[in-house]
C-alpha positions as a printed Julia matrix, in Angstrom:
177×3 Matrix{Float64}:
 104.71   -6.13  -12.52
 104.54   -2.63  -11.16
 103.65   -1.91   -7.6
 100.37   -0.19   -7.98
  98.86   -3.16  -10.14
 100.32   -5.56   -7.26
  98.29   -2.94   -5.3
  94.64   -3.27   -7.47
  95.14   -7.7    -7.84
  96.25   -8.59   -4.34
  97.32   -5.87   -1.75
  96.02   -3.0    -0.43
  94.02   -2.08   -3.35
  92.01   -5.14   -4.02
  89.72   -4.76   -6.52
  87.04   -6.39   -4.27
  87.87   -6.55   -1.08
  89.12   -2.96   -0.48
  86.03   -1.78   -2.28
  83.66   -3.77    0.23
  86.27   -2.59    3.38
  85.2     1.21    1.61
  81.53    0.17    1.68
  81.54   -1.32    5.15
  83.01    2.13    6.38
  80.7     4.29    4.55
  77.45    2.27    6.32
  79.29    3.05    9.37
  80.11    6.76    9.01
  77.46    7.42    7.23
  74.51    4.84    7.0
  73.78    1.84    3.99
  75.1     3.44    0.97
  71.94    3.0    -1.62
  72.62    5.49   -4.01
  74.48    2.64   -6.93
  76.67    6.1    -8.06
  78.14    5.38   -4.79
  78.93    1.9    -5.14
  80.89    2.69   -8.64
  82.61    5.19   -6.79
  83.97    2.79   -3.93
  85.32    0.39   -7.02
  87.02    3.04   -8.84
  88.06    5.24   -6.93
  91.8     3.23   -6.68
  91.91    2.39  -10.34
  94.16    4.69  -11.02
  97.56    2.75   -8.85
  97.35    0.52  -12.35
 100.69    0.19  -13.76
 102.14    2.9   -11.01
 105.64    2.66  -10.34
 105.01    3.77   -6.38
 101.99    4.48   -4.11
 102.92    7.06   -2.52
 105.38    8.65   -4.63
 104.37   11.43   -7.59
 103.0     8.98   -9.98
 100.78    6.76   -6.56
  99.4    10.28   -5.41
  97.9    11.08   -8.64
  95.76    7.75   -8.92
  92.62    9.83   -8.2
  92.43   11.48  -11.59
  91.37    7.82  -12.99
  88.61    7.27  -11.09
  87.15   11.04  -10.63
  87.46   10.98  -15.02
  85.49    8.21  -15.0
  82.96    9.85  -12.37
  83.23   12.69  -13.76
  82.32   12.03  -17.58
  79.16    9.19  -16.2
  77.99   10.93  -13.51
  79.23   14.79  -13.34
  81.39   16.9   -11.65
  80.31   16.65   -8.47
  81.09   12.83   -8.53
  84.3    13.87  -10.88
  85.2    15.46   -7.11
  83.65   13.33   -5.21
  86.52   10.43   -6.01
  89.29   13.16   -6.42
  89.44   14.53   -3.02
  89.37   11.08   -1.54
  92.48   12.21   -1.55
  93.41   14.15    1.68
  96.87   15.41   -0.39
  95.32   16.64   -3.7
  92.14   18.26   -1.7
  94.33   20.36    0.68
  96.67   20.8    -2.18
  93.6    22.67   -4.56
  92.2    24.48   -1.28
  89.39   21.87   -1.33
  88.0    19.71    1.98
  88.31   16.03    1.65
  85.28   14.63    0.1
  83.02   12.08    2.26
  84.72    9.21    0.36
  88.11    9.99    1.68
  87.04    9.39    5.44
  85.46    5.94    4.45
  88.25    5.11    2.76
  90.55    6.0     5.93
  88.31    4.01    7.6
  88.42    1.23    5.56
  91.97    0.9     6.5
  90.95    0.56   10.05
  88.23   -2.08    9.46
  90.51   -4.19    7.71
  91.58   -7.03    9.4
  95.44   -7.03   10.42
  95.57  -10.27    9.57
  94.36   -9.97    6.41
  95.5    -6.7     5.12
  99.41   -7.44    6.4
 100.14  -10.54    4.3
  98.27   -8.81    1.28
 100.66   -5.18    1.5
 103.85   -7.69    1.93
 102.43  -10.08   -1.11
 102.14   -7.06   -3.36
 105.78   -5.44   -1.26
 103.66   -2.2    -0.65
 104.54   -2.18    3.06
 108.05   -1.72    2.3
 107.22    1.51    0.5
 104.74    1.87    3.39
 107.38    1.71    6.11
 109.96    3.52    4.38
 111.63    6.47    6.72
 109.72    4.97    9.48
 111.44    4.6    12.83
 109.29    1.26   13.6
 110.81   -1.9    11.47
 107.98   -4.01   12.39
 104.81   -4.07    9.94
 102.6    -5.28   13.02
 103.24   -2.09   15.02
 103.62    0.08   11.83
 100.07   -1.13   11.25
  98.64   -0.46   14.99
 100.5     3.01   14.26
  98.6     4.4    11.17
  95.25    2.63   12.38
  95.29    5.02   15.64
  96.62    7.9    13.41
  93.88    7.15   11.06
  91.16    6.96   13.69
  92.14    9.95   15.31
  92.15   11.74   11.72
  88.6    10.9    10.88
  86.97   11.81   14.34
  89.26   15.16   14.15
  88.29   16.27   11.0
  85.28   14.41   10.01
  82.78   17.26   10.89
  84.39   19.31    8.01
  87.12   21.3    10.38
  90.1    22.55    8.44
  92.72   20.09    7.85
  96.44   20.95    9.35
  97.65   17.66    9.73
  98.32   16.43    6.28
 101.18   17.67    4.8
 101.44   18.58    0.8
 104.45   16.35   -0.44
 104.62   17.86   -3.68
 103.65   20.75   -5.46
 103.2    18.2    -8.62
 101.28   19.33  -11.96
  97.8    18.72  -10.48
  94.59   20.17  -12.67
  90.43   20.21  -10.85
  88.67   17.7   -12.53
């Protein structure tokens, strides 16, 4: 079984739990989420690590097409982009800013129990990929790590300011939605 669908059924992914986690972090950036387009959006938006090889290689960082298609064709292209540049990589990559949906679901990450979320990313062997090139070997400090990089993210950039922390990986065949 392929990383990315370990991802979706029990790690990082979670086809419920990370969507809830999503949720959670919306209400809390943002207020209750009522609009229902919303609520599709936090369950597909992550479809797309099915049968991926990697998460964060070439084939991982292109899992937004899946669910912006989908939002895209139901809903528009405004939701089409909406799940796209959850993405902070393909946003920056296609001059865009990072849609609301990408700081909930950096935030998500946050909310996330440690407890929970480590045994699930070293169930599905994610944290491996995760900690790859790292100079920390321990997934408990990895994880204290990105949370405070994450947090830090979000409150720098969450007001819309230009983003010059990620870096663009790849220059990889990527198309608007």
């Amino acid at each position: 079984m392929r990383i990315g669908t370990k991802s979706i059924l029990f790690g990082a992914h979670q086809f419920i739990l990370h969507p809830l986690m999503v949720a959670l972090a919306w209400w809390k950036l943002y207020g209750f989420p009522w609009d229902p387009r919303l609520w599709i959006a936090f369950f597909v938006h992550d479809m797309g690590y099915w049968r991926k090889p990697n998460i964060d290689g070439k084939e991982g960082e292109r899992h937004p097409y899946c669910g912006a298609l989908f939002m895209d064709v139901w809903f528009g292209h405004k939701w089409g982009a909406f799940c796209l540049y959850h993405s902070r990589h393909i946003a920056k990559r296609q001059g865009e800013k990072p849609s609301k949906l990408c700081f909930a679901d950096k935030l998500a990450f946050c909310i996330t129990p440690k407890w929970l979320y480590l045994p699930m990313v070293h169930a599905s062997g994610e944290v491996y990929e995760f900690m790859a090139g790292k100079p920390c070997q321990n997934s408990s400090l990895w994880f204290e790590n990105v949370k405070t990089y994450m947090l830090k993210w979000i409150e720098e950039h969450k007001d819309g300011r230009k983003d010059t922390w990620t870096k663009v990986r790849s220059t990889s065949d990527v198309a608007k939605v």
